[in-house]
N, C-alpha and C positions, 0 to 999 in steps of 0.2 A: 367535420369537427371544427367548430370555431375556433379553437387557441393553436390551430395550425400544426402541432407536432404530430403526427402521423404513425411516424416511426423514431424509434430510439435503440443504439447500441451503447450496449454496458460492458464497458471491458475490465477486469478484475483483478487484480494480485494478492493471495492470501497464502499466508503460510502455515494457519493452525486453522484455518474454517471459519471466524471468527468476520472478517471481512465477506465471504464468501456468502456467508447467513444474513449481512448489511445488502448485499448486493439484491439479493432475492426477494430480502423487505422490498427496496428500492423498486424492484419488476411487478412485483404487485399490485401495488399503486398508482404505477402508471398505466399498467392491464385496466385497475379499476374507470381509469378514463379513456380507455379505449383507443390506448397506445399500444402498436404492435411490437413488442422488444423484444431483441435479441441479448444473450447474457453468452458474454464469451471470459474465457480465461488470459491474462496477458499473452502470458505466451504458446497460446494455441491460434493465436488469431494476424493474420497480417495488419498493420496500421492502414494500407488503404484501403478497407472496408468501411471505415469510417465518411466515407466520401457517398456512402450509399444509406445514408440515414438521414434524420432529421435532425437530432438530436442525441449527441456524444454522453455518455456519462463514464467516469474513470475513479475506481477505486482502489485503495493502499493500506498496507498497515505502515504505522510509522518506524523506523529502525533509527536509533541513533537523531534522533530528534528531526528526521527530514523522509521524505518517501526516498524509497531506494534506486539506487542505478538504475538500476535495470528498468524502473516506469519513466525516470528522467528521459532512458534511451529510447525507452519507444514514443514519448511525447517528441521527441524531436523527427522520428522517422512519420510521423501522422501527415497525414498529404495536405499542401496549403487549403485555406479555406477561406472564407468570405464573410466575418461576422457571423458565423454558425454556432448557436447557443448550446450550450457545455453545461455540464456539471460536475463535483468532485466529492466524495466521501472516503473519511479517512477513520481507522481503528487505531486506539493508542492507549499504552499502559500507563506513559509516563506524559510527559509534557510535549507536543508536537510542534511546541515554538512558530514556527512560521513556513509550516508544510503546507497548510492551506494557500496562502498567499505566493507561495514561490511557482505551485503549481498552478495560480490562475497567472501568474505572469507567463510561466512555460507556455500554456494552451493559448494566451493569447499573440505571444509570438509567431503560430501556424495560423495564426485567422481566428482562434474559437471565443467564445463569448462565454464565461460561467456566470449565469444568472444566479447560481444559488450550492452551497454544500453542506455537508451533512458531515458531523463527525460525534463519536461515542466510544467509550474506553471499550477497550478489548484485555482478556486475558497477558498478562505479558509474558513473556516468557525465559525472559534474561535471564541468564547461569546464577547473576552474581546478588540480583535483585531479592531483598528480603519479606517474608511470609507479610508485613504488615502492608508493603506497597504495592501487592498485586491487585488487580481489579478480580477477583474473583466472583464468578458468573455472570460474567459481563463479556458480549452483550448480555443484557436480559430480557426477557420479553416485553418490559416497556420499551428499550432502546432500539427493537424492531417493530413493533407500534408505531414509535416516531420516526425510523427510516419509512413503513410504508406510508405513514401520512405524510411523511417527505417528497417521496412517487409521485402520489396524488395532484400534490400542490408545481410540480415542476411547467404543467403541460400552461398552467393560467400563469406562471410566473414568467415563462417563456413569452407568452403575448404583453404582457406588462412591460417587458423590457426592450421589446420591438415600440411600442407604443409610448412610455415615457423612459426612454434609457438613460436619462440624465438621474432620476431617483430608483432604479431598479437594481443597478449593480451590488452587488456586496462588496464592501470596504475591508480589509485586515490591517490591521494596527503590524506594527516593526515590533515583536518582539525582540526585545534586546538582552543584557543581564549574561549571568554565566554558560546557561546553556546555549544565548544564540553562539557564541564562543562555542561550547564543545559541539555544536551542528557544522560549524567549521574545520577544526582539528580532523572530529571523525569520519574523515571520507580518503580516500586513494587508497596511499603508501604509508601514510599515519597511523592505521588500524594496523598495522602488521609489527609496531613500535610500541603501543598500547597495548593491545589485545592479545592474548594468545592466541597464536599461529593452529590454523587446525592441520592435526599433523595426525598418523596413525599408527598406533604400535602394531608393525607386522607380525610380532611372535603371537599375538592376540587376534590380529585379522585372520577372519575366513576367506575370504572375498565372497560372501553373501551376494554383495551390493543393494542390501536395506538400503545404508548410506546414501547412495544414489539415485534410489529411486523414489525417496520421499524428499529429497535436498529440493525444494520450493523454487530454486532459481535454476537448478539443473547445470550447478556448477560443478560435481562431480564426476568422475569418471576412474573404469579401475583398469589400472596401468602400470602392471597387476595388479596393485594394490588401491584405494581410494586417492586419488588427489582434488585439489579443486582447482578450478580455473580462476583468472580474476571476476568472474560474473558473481563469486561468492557475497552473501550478503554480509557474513558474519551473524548469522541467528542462531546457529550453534546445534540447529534440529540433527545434525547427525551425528552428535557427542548421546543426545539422548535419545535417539531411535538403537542404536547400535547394541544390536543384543549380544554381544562379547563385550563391552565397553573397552573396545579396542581405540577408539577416539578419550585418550586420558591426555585430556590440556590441563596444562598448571595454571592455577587463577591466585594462585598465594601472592603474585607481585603483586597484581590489580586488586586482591583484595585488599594487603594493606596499605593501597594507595586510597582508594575509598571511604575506609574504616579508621587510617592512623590519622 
């Protein structure tokens, strides 16, 4: 195969399926050029697996206008590399500000090269988010369309950017303005200040552990009851998985901070 990629591993972080159905586009396409690829989940997979491919790909929904912890933390654990050609696709409801560009800064801090990314709205799912700003059916099947014709285009784009890398890269502009601001407030010990705390009414709790076992980061655990660790993203999926709605957070302060 002329464009040199052989092999490609796609590692994933998705919390509603959304990025997950991006990711599959994504495998398709490069199948259709006769790349053999592996699709793993964030965190089923060790980062030094990545050392055994040709070509890395890495996907995310956006949280709070940046990819989350938890992919930050595994881009840092990804084993050095040597100009090794990357890519990145990101799902998002609202504005992702400048996730794309922080994440080719990350990857090329380990050696990786992103020749190229992919990004398309996804469902969102925010508690506090109103009916008219959702992305609803989104993806849609044009926006996997254009992930798998995204696939396709990676193996040639890859040779393009060995060949002229001085015009192959992709550039991102510095988003700036209010949100780059709230991409910064919203991360640590901040969100615990803002956000309602996820907390759970034990008179309500079963200890099912739904909670636990659909929480996307696997920051819960019950002790006896649910708690979460700091790996929590703040998505909120086990206020509405919880069939007791034993997860009752107050959002009256943050709504009328919002809305007033």
């Amino acid at each position: 195969m002329s464009d040199e990629v052989r092999s490609a591993l796609i590692i994933y972080f998705s919390q509603t399926g959304n990025t997950e159905r991006v990711a599959k586009a994504v495998v398709t396409g490069l199948q259709a050029r006769g790349v053999e690829v592996r699709l793993a989940k964030l965190l089923e997979i060790a980062p030094q697996e990545a050392a055994r491919y040709d070509l890395l790909g890495l996907g995310t929904p956006v949280f709070y206008y940046k990819e989350p912890v938890l992919v930050r933390e595994f881009i840092a654990r990804l084993p050095a590399a040597q100009r090794k050609p990357a890519f990145s696709f990101i799902t998002c409801g609202g504005n992702p500000v400048n996730t794309l560009r922080r994440m080719q800064k990350q990857l090329r801090q380990r050696g990786y090269t992103v020749v190229n990314s992919f990004e398309c709205p996804g469902y969102d799912t925010y508690p506090l988010h109103l009916r008219t700003f959702r992305e609803w059916g989104r993806p849609s099947a044009d926006d996997l369309h254009d992930a798998e014709a995204f696939g396709e285009r990676l193996p040639s784009e890859c040779r393009w950017w060995r060949e002229e890398p001085q015009f192959a890269l992709p550039h991102y502009r510095l988003v700036g303005g209010k949100y780059f601001f709230l991409s910064l407030i919203l991360r640590g010990k901040q969100m615990e200040k803002i956000l309602p705390a996820p907390k759970v009414t034990e008179s309500l709790c079963t200890r099912c552990g739904t909670c636990a076992k659909y929480c996307p980061a696997r920051a819960i655990r019950l002790d006896p009851y649910p708690k979460s660790s700091d790996a929590c993203i703040w998505c909120y999926l086990c206020e509405r998985v919880c069939p007791w709605q034993a997860h009752e957070l107050n959002w009256d302060k943050l709504r009328k901070r919002m809305h007033g």
